[in-house]
C-alpha positions as CSV (number, residue, x, y, z in Angstrom):
1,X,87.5,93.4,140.1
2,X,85.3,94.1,137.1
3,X,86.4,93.2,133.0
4,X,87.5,96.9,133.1
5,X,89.4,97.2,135.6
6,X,91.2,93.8,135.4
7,X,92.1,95.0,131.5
8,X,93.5,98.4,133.0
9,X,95.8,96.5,135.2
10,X,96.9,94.2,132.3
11,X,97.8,97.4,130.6
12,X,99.9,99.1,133.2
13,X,101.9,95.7,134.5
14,X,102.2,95.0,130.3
15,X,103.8,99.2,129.9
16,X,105.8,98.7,133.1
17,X,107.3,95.1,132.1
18,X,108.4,96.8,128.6
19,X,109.9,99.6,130.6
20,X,112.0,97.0,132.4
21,X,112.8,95.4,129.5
22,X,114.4,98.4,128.1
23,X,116.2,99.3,131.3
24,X,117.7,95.7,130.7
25,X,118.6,95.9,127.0
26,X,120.4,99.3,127.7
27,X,122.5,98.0,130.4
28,X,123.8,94.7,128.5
29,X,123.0,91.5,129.1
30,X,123.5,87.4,129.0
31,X,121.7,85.1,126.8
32,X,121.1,81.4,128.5
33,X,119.5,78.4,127.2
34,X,116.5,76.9,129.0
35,X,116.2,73.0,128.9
36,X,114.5,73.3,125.4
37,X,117.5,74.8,124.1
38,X,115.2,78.2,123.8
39,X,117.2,81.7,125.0
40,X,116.1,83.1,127.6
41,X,117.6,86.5,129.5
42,X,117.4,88.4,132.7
43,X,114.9,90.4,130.9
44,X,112.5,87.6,130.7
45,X,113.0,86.9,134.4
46,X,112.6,90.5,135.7
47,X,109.7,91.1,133.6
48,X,108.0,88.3,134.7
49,X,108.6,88.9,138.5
50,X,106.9,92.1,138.0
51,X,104.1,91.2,136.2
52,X,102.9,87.9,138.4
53,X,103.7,89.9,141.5
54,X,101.0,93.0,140.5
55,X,98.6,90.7,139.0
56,X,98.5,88.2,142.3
57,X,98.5,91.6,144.7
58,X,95.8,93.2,142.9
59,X,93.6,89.7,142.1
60,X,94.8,87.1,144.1
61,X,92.2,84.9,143.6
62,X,92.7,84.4,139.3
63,X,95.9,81.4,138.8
64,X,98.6,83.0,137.1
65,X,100.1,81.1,134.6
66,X,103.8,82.3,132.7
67,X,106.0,81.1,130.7
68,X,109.2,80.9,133.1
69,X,107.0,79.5,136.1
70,X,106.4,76.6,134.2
71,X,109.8,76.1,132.6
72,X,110.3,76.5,136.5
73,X,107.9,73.9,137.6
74,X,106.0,76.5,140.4
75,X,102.8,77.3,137.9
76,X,99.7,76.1,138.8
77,X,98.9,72.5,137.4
78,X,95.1,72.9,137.1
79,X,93.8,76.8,137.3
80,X,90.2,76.1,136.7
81,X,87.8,78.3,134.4
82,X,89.7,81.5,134.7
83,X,93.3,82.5,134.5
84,X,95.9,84.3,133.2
85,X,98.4,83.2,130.7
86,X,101.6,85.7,130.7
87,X,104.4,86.1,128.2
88,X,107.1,88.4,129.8
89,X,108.9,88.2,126.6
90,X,107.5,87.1,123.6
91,X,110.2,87.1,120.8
92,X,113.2,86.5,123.1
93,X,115.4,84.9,119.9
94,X,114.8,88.8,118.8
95,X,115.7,90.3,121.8
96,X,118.8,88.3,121.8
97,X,119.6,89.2,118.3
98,X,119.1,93.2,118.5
99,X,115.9,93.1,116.5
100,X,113.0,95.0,117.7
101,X,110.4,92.9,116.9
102,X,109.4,91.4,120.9
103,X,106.5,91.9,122.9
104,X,104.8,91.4,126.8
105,X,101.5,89.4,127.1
106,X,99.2,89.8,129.3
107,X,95.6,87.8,128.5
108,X,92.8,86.6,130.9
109,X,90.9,83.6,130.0
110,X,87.5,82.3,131.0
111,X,86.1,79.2,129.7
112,X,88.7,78.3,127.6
113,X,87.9,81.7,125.5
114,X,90.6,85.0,125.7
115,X,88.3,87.7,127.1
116,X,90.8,90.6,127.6
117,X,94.4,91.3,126.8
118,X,97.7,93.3,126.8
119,X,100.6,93.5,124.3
120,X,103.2,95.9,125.2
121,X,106.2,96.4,122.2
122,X,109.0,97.6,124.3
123,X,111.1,98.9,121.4
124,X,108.4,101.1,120.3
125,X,106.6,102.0,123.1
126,X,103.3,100.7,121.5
127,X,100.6,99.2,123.8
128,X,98.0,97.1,122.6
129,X,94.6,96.2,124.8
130,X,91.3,94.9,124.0
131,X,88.1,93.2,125.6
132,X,85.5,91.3,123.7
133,X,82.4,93.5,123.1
134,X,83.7,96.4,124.6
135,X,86.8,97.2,121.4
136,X,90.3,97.8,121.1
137,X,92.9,100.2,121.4
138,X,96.0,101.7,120.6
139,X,98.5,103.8,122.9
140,X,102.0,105.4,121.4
141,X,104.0,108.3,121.0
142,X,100.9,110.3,119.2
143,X,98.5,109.3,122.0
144,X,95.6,106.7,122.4
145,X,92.7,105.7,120.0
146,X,90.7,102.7,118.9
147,X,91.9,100.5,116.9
148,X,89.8,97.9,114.4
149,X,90.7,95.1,111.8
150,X,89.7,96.5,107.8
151,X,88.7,94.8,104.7
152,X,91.5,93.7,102.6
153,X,92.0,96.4,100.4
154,X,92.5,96.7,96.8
155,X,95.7,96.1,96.2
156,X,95.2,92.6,97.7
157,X,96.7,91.1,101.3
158,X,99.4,91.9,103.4
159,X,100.5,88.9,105.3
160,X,102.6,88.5,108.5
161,X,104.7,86.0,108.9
162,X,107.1,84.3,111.2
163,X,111.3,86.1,111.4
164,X,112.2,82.0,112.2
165,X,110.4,80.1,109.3
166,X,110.6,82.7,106.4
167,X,111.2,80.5,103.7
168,X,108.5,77.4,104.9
169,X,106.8,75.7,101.8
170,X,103.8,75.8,103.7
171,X,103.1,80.0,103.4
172,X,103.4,79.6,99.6
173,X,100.6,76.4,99.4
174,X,98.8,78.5,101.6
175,X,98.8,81.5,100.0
176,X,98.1,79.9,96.3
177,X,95.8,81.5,94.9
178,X,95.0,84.8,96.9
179,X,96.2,88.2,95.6
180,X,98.7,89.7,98.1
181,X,100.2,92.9,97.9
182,X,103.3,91.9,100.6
183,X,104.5,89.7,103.2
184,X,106.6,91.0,106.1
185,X,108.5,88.5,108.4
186,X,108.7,89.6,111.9
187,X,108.8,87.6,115.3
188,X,106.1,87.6,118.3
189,X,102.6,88.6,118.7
190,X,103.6,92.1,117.5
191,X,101.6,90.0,114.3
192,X,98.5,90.0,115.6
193,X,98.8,93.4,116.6
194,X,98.9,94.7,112.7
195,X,96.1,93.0,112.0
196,X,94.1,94.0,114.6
197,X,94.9,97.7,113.8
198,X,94.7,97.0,110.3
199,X,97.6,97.9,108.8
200,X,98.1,93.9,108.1
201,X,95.3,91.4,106.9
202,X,96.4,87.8,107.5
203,X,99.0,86.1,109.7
204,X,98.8,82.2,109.1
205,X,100.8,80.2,111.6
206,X,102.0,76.6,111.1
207,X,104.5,75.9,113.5
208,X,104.0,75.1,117.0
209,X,103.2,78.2,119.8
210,X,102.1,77.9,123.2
211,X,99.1,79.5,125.0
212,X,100.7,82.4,126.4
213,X,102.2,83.1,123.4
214,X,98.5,84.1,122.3
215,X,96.2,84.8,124.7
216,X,96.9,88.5,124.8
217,X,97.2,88.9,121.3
218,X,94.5,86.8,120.3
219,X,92.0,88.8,123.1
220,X,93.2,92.0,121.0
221,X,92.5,90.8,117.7
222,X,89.1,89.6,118.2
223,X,88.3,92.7,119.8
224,X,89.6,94.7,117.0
225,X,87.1,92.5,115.1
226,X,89.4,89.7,113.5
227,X,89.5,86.4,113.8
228,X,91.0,83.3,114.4
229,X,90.7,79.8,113.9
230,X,92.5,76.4,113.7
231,X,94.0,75.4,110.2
232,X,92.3,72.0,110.5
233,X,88.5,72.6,110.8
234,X,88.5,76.1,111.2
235,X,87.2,75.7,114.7
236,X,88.0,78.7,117.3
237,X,91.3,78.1,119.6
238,X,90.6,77.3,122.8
239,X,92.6,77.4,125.9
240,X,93.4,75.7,129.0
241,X,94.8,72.4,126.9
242,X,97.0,69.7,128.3
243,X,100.7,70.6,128.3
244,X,99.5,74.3,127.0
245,X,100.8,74.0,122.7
246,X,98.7,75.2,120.2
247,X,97.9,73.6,116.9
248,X,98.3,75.6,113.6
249,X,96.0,78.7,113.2
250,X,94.8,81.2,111.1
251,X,94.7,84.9,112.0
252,X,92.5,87.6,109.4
253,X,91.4,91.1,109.5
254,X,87.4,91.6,108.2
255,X,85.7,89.1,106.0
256,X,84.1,90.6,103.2
């Protein structure tokens, strides 16, 4: 399967997780702790199913690696150049608490380097996709339509931030200096997202995330045209790392 058609099949397994996930938060459900003391639900476990099953059926021969086969111990240890990194449920802690604010990610990686990705918000029925040098794009109730970072505007930045870490020290030292019009707290990669379509210019992170927390996103964003890059040096993210974490990172719309 060609870049295109591997991103189409990100997209539909991405729509048809959130659809599951919706059937699930309709119906009720039970929140359990995993052995990191992180929730995790039946929606998490059903959405995941469904994604690694289409995406081994359709391209067997690409390693799958998600976030509930490893908690499992049944992902693969050493997937080579190319894989995927799948999120079923990014923003679970939101999920569990009513909020709206979760996401499914689907990214590919070659080479360390997110090449293509999906981000599905189930609550709103947005889906996100991109591929690098080919753009991004934008599918909800109004229809589908590229999608591209902007300039910060006049008014100055609008900054995303983490639901979970609202009131860290660290936005405020980081921010010093900049003029910003707003920050809006919210949880998953449904960040990346408003930047990418550029209704948000800047999402720092400083806490700890894991790879596929943002392989999907981070595919998106950079073929919106953003960027990002490590806190420390600036250098670009890079996947495929030992026990899968990520170090701090800086996500931002256009440079002027």
């Amino acid at each position: 399967m060609d870049h295109d058609a591997l991103l189409a099949l990100a997209v539909r397994l991405a729509a048809e997780a959130a659809a599951a996930i919706n059937a699930v938060r309709a119906a009720g459900f039970a929140v359990e702790r995993k052995t990191d003391r992180s929730p995790v639900t039946e929606a998490d476990r059903i959405a995941e199913a469904l994604i690694v099953e289409g995406l081994r059926a359709a391209a067997p021969a690409i390693p799958v690696i998600a976030e509930e086969e490893i908690e499992a111990g049944t992902a693969p240890t050493d997937p080579g150049h190319r894989f995927w990194l799948v999120d079923p449920l990014d923003g679970t802690r939101e999920f569990a608490a009513g909020r709206d604010n979760f996401t499914v990610n689907i990214g590919l990686v070659e080479d360390g380097r997110p090449v293509l990705g999906a981000v599905a918000i189930p609550a709103t029925g947005e889906v996100f996709w991109g591929r690098l040098g080919a753009g991004a794009w934008k599918r909800d109730a109004t229809g589908e339509r590229p999608i591209s970072a902007r300039a910060v505007p006049p008014e100055g930045l609008t900054v995303m931030g983490s639901h979970h870490y609202r009131d860290d020290p660290r936005m405020d030292r980081f921010l010093a200096g900049r003029q910003v019009a707003r920050i809006v707290n919210i949880g998953s990669a449904e960040k990346f997202c408003r930047v990418a379509e550029g209704s948000a210019d800047l999402y720092p992170r400083f806490g700890r995330t894991m790879e596929w927390d943002t392989a999907a996103p981070h595919a998106v964003l950079e073929a919106a045209g953003g960027t990002l890059r490590l806190l420390e040096g600036g250098n670009p993210l890079r996947y495929g790392k030992p026990g899968w974490a990520n170090p701090g990172f800086v996500c931002e719309g256009l440079r002027p």
